[in-house]
N, C-alpha and C positions, 0 to 999 in steps of 0.2 A: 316209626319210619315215616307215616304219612303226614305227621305233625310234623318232623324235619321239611321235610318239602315244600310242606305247607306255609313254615318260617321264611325259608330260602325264594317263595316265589313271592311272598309279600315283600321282603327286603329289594327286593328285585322292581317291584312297582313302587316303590315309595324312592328307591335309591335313581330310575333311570329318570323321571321327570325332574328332579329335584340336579342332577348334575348342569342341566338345561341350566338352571340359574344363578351356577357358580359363577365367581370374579378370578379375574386375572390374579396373576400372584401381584402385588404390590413389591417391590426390595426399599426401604426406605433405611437408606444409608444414614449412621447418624452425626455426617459434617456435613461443611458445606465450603470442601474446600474447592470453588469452580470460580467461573465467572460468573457475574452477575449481570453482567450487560447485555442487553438485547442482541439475540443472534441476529448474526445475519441477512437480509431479506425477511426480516418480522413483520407483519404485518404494523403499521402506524396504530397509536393510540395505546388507550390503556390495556393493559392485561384485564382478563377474565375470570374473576376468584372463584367463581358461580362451578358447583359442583362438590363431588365428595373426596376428602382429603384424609391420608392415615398423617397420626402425629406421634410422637415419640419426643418425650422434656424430661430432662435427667433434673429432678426435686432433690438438689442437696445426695448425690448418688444414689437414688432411688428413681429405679425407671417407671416410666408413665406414658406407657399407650393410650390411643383411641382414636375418637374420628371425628371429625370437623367436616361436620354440613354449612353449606355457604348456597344462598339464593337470593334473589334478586325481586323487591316488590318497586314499587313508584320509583326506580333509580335509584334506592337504597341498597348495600350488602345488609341481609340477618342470618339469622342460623343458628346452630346450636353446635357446644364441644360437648361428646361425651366420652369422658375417661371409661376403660377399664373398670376400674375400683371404685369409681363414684358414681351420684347421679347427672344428668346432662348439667349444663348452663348454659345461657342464655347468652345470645355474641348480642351486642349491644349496640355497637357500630362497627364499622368497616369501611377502609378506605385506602386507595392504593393515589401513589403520586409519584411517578415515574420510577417506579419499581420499589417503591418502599409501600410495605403495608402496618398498617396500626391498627388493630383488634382492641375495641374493650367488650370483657366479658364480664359478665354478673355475676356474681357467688353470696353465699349468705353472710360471707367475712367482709363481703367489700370488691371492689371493679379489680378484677387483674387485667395489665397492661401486654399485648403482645408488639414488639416490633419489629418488623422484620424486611428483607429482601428479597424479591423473586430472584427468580433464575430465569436466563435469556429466553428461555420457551418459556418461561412464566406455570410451570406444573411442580415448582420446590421452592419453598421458601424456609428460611433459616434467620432467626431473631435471638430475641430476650425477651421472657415473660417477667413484668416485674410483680409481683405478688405483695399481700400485704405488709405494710411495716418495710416494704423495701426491699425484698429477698427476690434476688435475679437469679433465673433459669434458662439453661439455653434448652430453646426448640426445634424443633424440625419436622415441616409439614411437607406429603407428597402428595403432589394431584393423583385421583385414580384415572386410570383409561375409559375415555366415556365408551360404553358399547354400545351399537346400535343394532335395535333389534332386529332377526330373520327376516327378509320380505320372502319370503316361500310361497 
């Protein structure tokens, strides 16, 4: 009995701090049948790739989650994708031009190609990965919700 307890009040200290640093749920639909043109009242200039993204790319009907970190050194986009199932790769360049963006990423096969379209808020983009030898994937990346932390 005192070991039960003793279970249930440790679960209890590891579970309550630890909820602190859950994330929002993401829904990361997988079309992209919207607009793509800049809402309304957007602020001017370019979109902000800078941040963490979930992705979902149907590989020949085989799905393929993961997550796309995108950051910003000397005016460059870099980052990294990492699948689910694989290890990271290396984003190689990044670059957006009035709402188109073009990803290369590194892999040990060879650069795969991302290209894609924001969405008017610029937090979903929807392309074609071309992969090697030519084999195109459609993608779909969602920005997460940046949170900012407690001022308490």
């Amino acid at each position: 009995m005192r070991h039960g307890l003793f279970a249930c009040a440790l679960m209890l200290v590891i579970a309550v701090p630890a909820a602190g640093f859950a994330q929002d749920t993401t829904v990361l639909k997988p079309t992209c049948a919207q607009d793509p043109s800049p809402a309304s009242g957007a602020a001017a200039g370019e979109p902000d790739l800078a941040g963490l993204w979930d992705f979902y790319m149907d590989v020949g009907g085989v799905p393929s989650f993961g997550l796309l970190t995108v950051g910003r050194l000397d005016g460059r986009y870099g980052g990294t994708l990492t699948p689910v199932r694989t290890a990271p790769v290396v984003i190689r360049s990044a670059t957006v031009s009035d709402r188109k963006v073009q990803m290369i990423v590194a892999s040990l096969e060879g650069d795969v190609t991302l290209n894609a379209t924001l969405s008017g808020a610029g937090d979903r983009m929807c392309g074609v990965v071309t992969y090697h030898g030519g084999q195109l994937y459609p993608m779909v990346a969602q920005k997460r919700l940046q949170r900012l932390p407690d001022r308490r």
